[in-house]
C-alpha positions as a Python dict, from the first residue, in 0.01 Angstrom:
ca = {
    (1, 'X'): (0, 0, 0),
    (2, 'X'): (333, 91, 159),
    (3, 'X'): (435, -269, 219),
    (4, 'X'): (376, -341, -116),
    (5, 'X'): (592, -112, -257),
    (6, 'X'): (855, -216, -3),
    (7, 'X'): (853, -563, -104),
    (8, 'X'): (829, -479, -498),
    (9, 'X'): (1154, -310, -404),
    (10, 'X'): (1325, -595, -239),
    (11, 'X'): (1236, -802, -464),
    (12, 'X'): (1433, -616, -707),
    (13, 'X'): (1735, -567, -500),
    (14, 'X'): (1696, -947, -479),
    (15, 'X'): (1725, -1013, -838),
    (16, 'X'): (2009, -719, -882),
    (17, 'X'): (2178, -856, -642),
    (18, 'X'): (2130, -1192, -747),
    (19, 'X'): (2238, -1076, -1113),
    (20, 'X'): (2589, -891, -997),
    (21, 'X'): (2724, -1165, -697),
    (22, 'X'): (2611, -1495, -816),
    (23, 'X'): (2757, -1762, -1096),
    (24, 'X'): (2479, -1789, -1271),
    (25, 'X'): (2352, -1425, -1258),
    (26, 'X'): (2720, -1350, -1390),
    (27, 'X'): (2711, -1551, -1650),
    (28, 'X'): (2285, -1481, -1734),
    (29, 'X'): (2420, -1105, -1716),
    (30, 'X'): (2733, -1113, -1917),
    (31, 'X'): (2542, -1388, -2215),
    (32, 'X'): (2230, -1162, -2230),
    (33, 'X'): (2243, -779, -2039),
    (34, 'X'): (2614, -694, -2121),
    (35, 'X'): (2526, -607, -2467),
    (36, 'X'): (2226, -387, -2408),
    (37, 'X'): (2391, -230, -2124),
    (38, 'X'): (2673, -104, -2326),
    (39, 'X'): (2447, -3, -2621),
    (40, 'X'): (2194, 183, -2412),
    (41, 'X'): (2529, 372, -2264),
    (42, 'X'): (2652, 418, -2574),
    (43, 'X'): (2321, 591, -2655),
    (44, 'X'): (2298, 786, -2355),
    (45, 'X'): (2632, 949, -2420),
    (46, 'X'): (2526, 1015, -2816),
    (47, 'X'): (2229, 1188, -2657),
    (48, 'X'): (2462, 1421, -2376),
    (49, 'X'): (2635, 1551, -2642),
    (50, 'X'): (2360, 1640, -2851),
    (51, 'X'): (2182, 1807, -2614),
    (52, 'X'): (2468, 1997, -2409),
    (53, 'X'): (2550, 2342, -2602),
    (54, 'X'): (2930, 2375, -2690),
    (55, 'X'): (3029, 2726, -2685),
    (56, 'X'): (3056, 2871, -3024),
    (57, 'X'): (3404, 3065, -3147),
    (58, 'X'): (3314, 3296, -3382),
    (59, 'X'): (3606, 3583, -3390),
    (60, 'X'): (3437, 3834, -3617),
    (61, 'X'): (3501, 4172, -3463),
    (62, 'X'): (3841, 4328, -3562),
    (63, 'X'): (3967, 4525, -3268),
    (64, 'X'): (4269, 4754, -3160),
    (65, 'X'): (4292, 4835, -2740),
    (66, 'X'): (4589, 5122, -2674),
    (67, 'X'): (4617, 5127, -2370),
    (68, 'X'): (4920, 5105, -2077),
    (69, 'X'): (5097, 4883, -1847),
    (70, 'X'): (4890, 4944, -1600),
    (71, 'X'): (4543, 4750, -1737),
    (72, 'X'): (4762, 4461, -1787),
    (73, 'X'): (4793, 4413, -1368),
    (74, 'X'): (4627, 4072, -1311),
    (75, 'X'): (4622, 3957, -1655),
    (76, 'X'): (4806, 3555, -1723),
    (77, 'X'): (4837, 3430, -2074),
    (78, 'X'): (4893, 3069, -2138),
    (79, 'X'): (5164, 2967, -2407),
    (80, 'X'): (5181, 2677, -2629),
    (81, 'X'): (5454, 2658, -2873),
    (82, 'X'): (5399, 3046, -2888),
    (83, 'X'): (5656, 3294, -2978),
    (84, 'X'): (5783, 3517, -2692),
    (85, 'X'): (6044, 3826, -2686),
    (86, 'X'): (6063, 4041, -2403),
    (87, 'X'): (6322, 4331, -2293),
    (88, 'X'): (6305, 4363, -1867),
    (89, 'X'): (6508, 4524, -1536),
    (90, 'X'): (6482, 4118, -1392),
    (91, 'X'): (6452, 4026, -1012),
    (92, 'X'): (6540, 3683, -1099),
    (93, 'X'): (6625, 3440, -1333),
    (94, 'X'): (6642, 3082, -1295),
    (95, 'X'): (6764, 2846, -1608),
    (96, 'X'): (6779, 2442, -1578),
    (97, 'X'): (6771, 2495, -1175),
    (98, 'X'): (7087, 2757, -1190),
    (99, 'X'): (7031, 3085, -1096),
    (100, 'X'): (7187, 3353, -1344),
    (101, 'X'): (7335, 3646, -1299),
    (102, 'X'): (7416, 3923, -1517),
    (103, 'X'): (7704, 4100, -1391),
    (104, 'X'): (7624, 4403, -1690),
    (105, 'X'): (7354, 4565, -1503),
    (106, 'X'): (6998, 4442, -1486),
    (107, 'X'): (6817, 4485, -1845),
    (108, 'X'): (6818, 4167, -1983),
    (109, 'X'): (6697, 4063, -2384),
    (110, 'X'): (6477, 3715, -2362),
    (111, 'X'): (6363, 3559, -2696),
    (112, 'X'): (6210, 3219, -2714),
    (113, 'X'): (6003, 3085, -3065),
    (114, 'X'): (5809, 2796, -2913),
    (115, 'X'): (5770, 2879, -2549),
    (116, 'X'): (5516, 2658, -2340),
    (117, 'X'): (5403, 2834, -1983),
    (118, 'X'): (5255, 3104, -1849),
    (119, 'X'): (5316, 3483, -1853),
    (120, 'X'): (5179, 3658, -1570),
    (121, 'X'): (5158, 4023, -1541),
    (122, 'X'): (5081, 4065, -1136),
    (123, 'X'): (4931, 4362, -928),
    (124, 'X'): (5230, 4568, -854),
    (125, 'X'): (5334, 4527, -1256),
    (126, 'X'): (5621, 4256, -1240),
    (127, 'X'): (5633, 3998, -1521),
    (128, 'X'): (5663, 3663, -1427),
    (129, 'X'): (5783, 3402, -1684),
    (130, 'X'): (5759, 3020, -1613),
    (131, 'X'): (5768, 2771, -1894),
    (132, 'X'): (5994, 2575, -2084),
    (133, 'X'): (6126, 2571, -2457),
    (134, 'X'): (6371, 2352, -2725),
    (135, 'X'): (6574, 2658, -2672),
    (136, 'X'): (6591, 3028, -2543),
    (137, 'X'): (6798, 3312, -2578),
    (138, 'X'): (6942, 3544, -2330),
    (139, 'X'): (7123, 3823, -2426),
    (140, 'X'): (7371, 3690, -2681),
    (141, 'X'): (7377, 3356, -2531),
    (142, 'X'): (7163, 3066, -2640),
    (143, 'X'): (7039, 2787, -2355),
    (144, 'X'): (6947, 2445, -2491),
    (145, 'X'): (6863, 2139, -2295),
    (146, 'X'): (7095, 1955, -2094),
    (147, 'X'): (7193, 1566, -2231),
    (148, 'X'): (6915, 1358, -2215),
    (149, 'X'): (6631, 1625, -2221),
    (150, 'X'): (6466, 1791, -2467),
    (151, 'X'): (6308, 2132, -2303),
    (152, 'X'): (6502, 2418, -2083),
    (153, 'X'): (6310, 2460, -1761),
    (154, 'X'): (6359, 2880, -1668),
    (155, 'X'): (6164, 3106, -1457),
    (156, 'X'): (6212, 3492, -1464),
    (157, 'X'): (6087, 3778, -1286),
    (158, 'X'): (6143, 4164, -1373),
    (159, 'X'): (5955, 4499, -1458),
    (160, 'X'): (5928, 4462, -1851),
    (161, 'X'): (6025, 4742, -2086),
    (162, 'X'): (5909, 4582, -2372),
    (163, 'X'): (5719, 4278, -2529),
    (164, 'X'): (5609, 4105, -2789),
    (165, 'X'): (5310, 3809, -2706),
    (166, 'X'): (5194, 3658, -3042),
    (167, 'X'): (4906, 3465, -3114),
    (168, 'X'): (4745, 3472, -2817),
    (169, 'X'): (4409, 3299, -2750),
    (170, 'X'): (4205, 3406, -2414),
    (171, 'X'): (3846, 3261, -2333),
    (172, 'X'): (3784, 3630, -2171),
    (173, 'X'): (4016, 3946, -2053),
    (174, 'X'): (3857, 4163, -1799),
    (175, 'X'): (4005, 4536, -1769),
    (176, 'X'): (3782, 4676, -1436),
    (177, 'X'): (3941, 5016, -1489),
    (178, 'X'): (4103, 5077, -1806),
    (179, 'X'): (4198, 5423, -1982),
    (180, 'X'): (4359, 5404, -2369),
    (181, 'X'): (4145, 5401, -2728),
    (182, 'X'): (3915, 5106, -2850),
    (183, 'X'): (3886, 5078, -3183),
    (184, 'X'): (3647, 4842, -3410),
    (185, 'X'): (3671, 4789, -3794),
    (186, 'X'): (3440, 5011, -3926),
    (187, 'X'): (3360, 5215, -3678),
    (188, 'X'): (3540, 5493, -3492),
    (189, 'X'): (3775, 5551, -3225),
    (190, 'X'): (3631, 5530, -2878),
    (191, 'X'): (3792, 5687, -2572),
    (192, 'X'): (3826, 5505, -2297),
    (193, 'X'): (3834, 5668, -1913),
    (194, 'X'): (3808, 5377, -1610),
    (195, 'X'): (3589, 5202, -1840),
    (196, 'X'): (3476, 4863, -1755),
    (197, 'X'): (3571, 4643, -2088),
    (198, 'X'): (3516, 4239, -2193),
    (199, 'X'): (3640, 4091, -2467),
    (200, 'X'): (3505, 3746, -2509),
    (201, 'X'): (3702, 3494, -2696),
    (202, 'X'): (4004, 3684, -2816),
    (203, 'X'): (4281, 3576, -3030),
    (204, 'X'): (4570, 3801, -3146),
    (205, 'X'): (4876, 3990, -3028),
    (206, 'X'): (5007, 4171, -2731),
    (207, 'X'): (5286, 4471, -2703),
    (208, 'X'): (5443, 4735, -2517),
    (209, 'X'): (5651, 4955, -2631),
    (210, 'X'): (5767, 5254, -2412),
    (211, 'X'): (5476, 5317, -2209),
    (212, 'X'): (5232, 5224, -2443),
    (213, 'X'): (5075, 4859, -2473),
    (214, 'X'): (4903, 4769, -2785),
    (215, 'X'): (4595, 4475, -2809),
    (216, 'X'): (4498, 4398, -3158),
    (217, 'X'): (4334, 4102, -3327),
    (218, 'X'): (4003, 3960, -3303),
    (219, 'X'): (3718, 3894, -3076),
    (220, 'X'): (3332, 3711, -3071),
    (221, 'X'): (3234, 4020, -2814),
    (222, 'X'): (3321, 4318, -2705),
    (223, 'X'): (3175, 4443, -2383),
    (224, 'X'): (3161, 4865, -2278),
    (225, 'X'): (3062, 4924, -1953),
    (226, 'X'): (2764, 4628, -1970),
    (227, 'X'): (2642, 4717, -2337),
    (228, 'X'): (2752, 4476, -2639),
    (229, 'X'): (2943, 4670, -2924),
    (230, 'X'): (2826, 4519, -3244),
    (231, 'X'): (2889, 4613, -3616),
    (232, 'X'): (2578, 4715, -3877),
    (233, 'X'): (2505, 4381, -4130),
}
C-alpha cells in the first residue's frame, strides 16, 4: 500500500517537474495551465478577503479625559500633515543638521501646520519631536527648506509647557495609572484615581495647558478598569 502511494507521488513530481524544466512542458504549461493558474489565484485572493474580518471604525462615543502630564509618560503620536504648536524649556534642537541655540534663555515657541513625524512623550516627561515640514516656526523666525528640497528635517527635545496636538488618530491609548475626570456625552462625570483606562480607536485633540492636559474627541470604546462604558440606545 505504501509503495503505491510512493510511486503515485513520484509520478507526479515527474510530470511537475516535467511541466516547469522542460520545452515542451513550458510551452504545454504556458498555452493551457497559465490561464487557470492565474484565475484560480485570482479567486483565492477574492475569497481571503472575504473571509478575513477588517476591523471596523466606528467613533461613536463623545469623550473628554482631564487629566495631567504625567498619564501622558509613554504615549507617541504619529503625524501626517497634522498641525503642531508647542511652548517647551528644550534640551536640544536640531534644524536641517544645524544645531540651534537660543542665546534668550531656554523657552522656546514651535509652530508647524503640516508636520509629518512623531511626538513622543517619554518616561521621565521630556517631549521629543522628530519629523519634517514645508516650513516651521521658531520663535519669530521661520525655517524653510534649503535649495533643492522641499521639507525641513528638525528634531527637538525639552520639558513642554504647553501644546496643542490636533486631529489625532490612535488605534489604542493605554493609561495603566491615570488620575483626572472622564466624561461621556450623556452621561456624567466620572472620577478617576490610578484607574486602568482604554480607549480604542480614538480620533481628536490633545492639550496642556499649565498643569492640566485635556483629551477630547471621539472613540469606538472606552475601557474602565476591564468593564466597557457604553451609552443607553
Amino acid at each position: 500500500m505504501h509503495w503505491k502511494l510512493l510511486l503515485t507521488l513520484l509520478v507526479i513530481i515527474a510530470i511537475g517537474g516535467l511541466l516547469v524544466f522542460s520545452k515542451t512542458g513550458r510551452s504545454f504549461r504556458e498555452k493551457y495551465l497559465d490561464k487557470y493558474i492565474k484565475q484560480v489565484g485570482s479567486y483565492i485572493k477574492v475569497l481571503k478577503e472575504y473571509f478575513v474580518k477588517k476591523p471596523s471604525v466606528n467613533r461613536t462615543l463623545q469623550m473628554t479625559l482631564e487629566t495631567d502630564i504625567s498619564s501622558l509618560r509613554g504615549q507617541e503620536f504619529k503625524l501626517d500633515g497634522n498641525s503642531f504648536s508647542v511652548s517647551l524649556d528644550y534640551d536640544s534642537i536640531l534644524i536641517g543638521g544645524q544645531t540651534i541655540n537660543i542665546r534668550e534663555g531656554r523657552e522656546i515657541d514651535f509652530n508647524s501646520n503640516s508636520m509629518v513625524g512623531s511626538i513622543l512623550i517619554d518616561t521621565s516627561g521630556k517631549m521629543k519631536i522628530n519629523g519634517y515640514a514645508s516650513s516651521l516656526e521658531l520663535n519669530d523666525v521661520i525655517f524653510s527648506p534649503k535649495s533643492g528640497e522641499k521639507n525641513v528635517e528638525f528634531s527637538i527635545t525639552g520639558t513642554p509647557r504647553s501644546f496643542s496636538l490636533n486631529d489625532i488618530e490612535k488605534d489604542k491609548m493605554s493609561f495603566s495609572s491615570i488620575s483626572g475626570s472622564l466624561t461621556l456625552k450623556g452621561l456624567s462625570s466620572l472620577a478617576l484615581e490610578n484607574d486602568n483606562l482604554n480607549l480604542l480607536y480614538f480620533k481628536g485633540s490633545i492639550e496642556k495647558i499649565d498643569e492640566k492636559v485635556s483629551i477630547s474627541g471621539k472613540a469606538e470604546k472606552v475601557n474602565l478598569n476591564g468593564i466597557d462604558l457604553l451609552l443607553k440606545t
